[in-house]
C-alpha positions as CSV (number, residue, x, y, z in Angstrom):
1,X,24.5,24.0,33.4
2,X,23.2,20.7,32.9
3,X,21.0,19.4,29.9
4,X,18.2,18.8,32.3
5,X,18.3,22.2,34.1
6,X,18.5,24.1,30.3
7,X,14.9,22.0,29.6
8,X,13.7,22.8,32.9
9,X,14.8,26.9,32.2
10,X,13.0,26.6,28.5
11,X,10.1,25.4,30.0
12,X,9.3,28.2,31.6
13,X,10.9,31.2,29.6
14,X,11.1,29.9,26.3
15,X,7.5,30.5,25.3
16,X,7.6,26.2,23.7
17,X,3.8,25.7,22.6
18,X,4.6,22.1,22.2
19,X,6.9,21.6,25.5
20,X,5.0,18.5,26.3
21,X,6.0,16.7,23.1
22,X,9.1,15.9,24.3
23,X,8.7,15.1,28.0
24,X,5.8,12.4,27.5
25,X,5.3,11.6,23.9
26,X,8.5,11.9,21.6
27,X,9.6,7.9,22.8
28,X,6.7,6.6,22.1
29,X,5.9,8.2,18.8
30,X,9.6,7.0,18.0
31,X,8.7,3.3,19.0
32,X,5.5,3.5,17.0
33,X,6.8,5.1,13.5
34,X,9.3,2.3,13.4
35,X,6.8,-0.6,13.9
36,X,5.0,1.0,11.4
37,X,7.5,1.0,9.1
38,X,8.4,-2.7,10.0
39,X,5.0,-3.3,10.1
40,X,4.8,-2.4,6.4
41,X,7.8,-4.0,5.4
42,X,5.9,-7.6,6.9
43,X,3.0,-6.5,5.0
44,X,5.1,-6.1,1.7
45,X,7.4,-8.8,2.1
46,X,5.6,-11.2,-0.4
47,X,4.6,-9.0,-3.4
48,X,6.5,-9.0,-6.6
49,X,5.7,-5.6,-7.5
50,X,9.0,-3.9,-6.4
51,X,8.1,-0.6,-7.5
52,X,4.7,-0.7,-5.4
53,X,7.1,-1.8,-2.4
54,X,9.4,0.8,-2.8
55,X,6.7,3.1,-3.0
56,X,5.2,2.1,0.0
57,X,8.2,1.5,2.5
58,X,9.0,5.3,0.9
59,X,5.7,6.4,2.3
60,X,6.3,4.2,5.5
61,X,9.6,6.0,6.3
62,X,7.9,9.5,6.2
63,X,7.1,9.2,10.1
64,X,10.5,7.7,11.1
65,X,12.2,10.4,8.9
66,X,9.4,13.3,10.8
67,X,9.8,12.0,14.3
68,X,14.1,11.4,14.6
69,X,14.9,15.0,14.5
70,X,13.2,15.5,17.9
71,X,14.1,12.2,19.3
72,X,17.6,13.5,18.9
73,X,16.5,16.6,20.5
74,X,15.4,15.3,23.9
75,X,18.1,12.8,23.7
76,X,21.0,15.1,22.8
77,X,20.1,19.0,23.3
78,X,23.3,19.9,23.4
79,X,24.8,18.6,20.3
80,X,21.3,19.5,18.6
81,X,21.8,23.5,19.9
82,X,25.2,23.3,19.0
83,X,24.2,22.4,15.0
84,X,22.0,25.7,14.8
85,X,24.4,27.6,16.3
86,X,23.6,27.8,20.0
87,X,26.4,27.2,22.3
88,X,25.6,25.5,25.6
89,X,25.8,28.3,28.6
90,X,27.3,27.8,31.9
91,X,24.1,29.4,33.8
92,X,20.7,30.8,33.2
93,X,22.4,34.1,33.9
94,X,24.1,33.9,30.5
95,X,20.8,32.8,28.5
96,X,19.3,36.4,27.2
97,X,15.5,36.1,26.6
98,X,16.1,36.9,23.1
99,X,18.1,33.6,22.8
100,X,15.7,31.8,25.2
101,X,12.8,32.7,22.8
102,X,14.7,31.6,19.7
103,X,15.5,28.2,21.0
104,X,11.8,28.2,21.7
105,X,11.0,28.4,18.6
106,X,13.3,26.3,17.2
107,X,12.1,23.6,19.5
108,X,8.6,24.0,18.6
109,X,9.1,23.4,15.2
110,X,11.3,20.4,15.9
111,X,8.2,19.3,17.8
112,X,5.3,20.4,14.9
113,X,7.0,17.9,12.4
114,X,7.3,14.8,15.0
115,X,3.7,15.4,15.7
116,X,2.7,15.4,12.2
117,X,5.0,12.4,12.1
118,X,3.2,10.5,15.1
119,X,0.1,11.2,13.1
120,X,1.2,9.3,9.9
121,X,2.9,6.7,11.5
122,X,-1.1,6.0,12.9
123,X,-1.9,5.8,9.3
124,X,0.9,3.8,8.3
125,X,0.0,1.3,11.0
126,X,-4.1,1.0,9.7
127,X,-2.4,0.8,5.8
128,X,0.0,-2.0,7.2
129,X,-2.7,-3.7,9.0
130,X,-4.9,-3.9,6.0
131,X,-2.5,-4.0,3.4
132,X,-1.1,-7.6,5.5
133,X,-4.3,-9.1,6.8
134,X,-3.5,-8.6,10.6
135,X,-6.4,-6.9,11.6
136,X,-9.9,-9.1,12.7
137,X,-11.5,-10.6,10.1
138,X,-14.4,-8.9,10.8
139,X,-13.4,-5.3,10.1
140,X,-11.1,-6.6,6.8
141,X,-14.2,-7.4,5.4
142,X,-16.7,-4.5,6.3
143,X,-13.6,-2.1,4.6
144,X,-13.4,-4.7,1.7
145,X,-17.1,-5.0,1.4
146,X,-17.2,-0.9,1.4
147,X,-14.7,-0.9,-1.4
148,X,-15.8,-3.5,-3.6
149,X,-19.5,-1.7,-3.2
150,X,-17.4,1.2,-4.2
151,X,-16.0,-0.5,-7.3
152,X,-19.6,-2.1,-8.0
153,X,-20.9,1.8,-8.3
154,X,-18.0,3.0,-10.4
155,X,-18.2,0.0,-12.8
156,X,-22.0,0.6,-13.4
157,X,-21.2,3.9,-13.5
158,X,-18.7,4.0,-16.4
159,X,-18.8,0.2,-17.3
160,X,-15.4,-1.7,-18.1
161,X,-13.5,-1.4,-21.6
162,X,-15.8,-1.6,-24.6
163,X,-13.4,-3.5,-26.0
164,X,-13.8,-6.1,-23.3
165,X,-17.2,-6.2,-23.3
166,X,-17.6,-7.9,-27.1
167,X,-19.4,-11.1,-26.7
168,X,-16.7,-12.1,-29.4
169,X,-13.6,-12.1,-30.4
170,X,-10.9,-13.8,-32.2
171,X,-8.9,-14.6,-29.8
172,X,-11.9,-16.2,-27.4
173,X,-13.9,-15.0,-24.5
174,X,-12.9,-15.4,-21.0
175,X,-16.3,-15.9,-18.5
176,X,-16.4,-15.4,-15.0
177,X,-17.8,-18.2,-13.5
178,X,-17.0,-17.4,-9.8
179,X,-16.5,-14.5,-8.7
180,X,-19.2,-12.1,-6.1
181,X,-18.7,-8.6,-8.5
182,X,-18.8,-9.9,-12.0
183,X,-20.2,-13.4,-11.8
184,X,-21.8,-14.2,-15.8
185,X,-20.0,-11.1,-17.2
186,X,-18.2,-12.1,-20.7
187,X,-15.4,-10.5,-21.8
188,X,-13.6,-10.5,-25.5
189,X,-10.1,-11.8,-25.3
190,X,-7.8,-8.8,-27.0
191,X,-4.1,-8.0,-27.4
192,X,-2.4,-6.6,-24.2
193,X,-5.7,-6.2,-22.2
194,X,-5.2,-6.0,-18.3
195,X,-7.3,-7.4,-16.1
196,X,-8.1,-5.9,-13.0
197,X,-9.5,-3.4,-10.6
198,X,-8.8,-0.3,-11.8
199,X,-7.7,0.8,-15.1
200,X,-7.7,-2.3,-16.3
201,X,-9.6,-3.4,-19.6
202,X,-11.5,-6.7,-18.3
203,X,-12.8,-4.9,-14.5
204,X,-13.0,-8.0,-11.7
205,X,-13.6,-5.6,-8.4
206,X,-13.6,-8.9,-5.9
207,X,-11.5,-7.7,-3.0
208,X,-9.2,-10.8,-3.8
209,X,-8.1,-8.9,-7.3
210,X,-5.4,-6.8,-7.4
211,X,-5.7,-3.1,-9.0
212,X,-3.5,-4.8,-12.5
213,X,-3.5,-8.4,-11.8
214,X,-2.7,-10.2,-14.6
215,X,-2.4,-9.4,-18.8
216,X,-3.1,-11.0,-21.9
217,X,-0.9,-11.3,-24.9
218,X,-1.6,-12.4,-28.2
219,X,1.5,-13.7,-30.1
220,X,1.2,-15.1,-33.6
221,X,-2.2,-15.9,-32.9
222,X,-2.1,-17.9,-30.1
223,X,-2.9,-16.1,-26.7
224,X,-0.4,-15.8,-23.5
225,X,-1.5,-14.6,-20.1
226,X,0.9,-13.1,-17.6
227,X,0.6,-12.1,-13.8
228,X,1.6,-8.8,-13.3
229,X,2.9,-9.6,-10.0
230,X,-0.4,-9.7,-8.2
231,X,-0.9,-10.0,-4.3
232,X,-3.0,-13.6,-4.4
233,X,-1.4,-14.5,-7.1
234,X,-3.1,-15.8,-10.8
235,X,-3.7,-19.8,-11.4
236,X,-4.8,-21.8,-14.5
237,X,-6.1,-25.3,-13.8
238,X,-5.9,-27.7,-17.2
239,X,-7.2,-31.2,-17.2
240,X,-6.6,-31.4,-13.5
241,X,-3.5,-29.7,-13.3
242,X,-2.7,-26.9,-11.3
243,X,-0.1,-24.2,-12.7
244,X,1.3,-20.6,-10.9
245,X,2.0,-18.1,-12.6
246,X,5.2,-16.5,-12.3
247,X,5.6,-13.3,-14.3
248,X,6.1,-15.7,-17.8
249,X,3.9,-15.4,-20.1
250,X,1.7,-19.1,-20.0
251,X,-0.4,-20.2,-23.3
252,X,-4.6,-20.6,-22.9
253,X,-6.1,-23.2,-24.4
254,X,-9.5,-23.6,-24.8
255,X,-11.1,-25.2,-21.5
256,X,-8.3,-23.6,-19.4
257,X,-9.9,-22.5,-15.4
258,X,-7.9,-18.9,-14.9
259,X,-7.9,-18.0,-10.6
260,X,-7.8,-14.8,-10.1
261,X,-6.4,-16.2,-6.0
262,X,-6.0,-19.3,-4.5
263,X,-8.2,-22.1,-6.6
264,X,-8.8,-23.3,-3.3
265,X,-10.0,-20.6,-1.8
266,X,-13.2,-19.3,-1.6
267,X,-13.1,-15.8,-2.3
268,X,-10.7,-17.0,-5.9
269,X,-12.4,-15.5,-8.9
270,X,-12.6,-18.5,-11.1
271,X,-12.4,-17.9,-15.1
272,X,-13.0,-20.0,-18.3
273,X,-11.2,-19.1,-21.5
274,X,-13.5,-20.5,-24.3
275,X,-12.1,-20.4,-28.3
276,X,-14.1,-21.7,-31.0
277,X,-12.3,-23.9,-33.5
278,X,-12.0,-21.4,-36.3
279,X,-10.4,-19.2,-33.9
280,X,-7.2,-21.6,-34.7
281,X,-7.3,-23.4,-31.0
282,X,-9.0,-26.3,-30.4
């Protein structure tokens, strides 16, 4: 008995409630799950967050992991039966229905998961396309316009850090002199605050700002900032230089332009750090 008479025999005795799954859609969910998860990886490829990226090509491998056991299935029934202990007969004369209906079921559960895996690999595809800027400008920025209106809510709602929101401090105040959420907002310059989207102590919700995009440090009274591996990146512009962060921590001075992005783009939040003399920077 070949492979291709057995599918044709479960077909129509085996009672599968998802027989189709594997005649029409199993290749093509297999094709999609892995350029999803490729997909991701593209989207990922220039973030220095590696636990976020491990995270997400985790979540990205869920349909792959989902849809392979059926793939296998329609490519090798055989060898799959054999694993669950089904042996394959010489006829259909030597199939009982009992055994018929248990391969059935097997099948169709097979099938269950590589559809719930076809569905997440969709996902996985919408996240990637966000996540790397492939889709149409267009619909990046209705979604990014929904979320930062999102943010905009929850800020009024419960307001940044207290903390932050001192007029003075210290260490200096840091302005946000470009920026569509928060332009005019003043926030106090304190020890180990985060600034960010979300759960962060100084809240900048401009699409271009990553959820903990950069930190500040004070060290013996003299104030550090460090990018926490942001997606755009953090900047500070001094006397007409330009300097990248890279995960070091960099000393202010008063006068420095922070970039929250790109200086030279657009949609950058720009950033003044402002110390009075007696706060022991000039």
């Amino acid at each position: 008995m070949t492979e291709y008479e057995l599918w044709r025999y479960l077909e129509q005795y085996a009672q599968m409630s998802n027989a189709w799954w594997y005649s029409v859609a199993v290749l093509p969910a297999t094709i999609i799950s892995a350029c999803a998860y490729f997909l991701m990886w593209l989207a990922l490829r220039r973030t220095r967050q590696l636990p976020k990226m491990f995270l997400w090509l985790c979540v990205a491998s869920l349909p792959t992991i989902l849809v392979a056991p059926s793939f296998y299935v329609s490519t090798n029934l055989t060898d799959a039966l054999a694993r669950v202990g089904f042996g394959m007969p010489a006829s259909e004369q030597q199939i009982s229905r009992t055994v018929a209906l248990q391969i059935g079921a097997y099948l169709s559960q097979v099938a269950t998961l590589g559809i719930v895996g076809a569905s997440l690999a969709f996902v996985t595809l919408i996240a990637a396309i966000l996540v790397g800027g492939y889709a149409p400008p267009q619909v990046i920025q209705s979604i990014q316009s929904i979320s930062q209106s999102f943010s905009k809510a929850m800020t009024r709602a419960f307001g940044p850090s207290r903390e932050a929101r001192v007029a003075n401090s210290k260490y200096g105040v840091l302005t946000v002199t470009r920026g569509g959420a928060q332009q005019g907002a003043k926030f106090s310059v304190i020890n180990s605050a985060i600034i960010g989207k979300v759960e962060a102590h100084i809240v900048v919700t401009d699409p271009v700002v990553s959820r903990k995009h950069a930190r500040l440090e004070v060290k013996n009274d003299t104030v550090f900032l460090v990018d926490l591996g942001s997606t755009n990146g953090t900047f500070v512009k001094r006397s007409g230089r330009e300097f990248e962060l890279n995960g070091d921590p960099f000393e202010l001075r008063h006068g420095d332009y922070i970039y929250l992005g790109v200086p030279s783009e657009p949609e950058s939040v720009e950033l003044i750090y402002e110390r009075s003399p007696a706060g022991g920077q000039s």
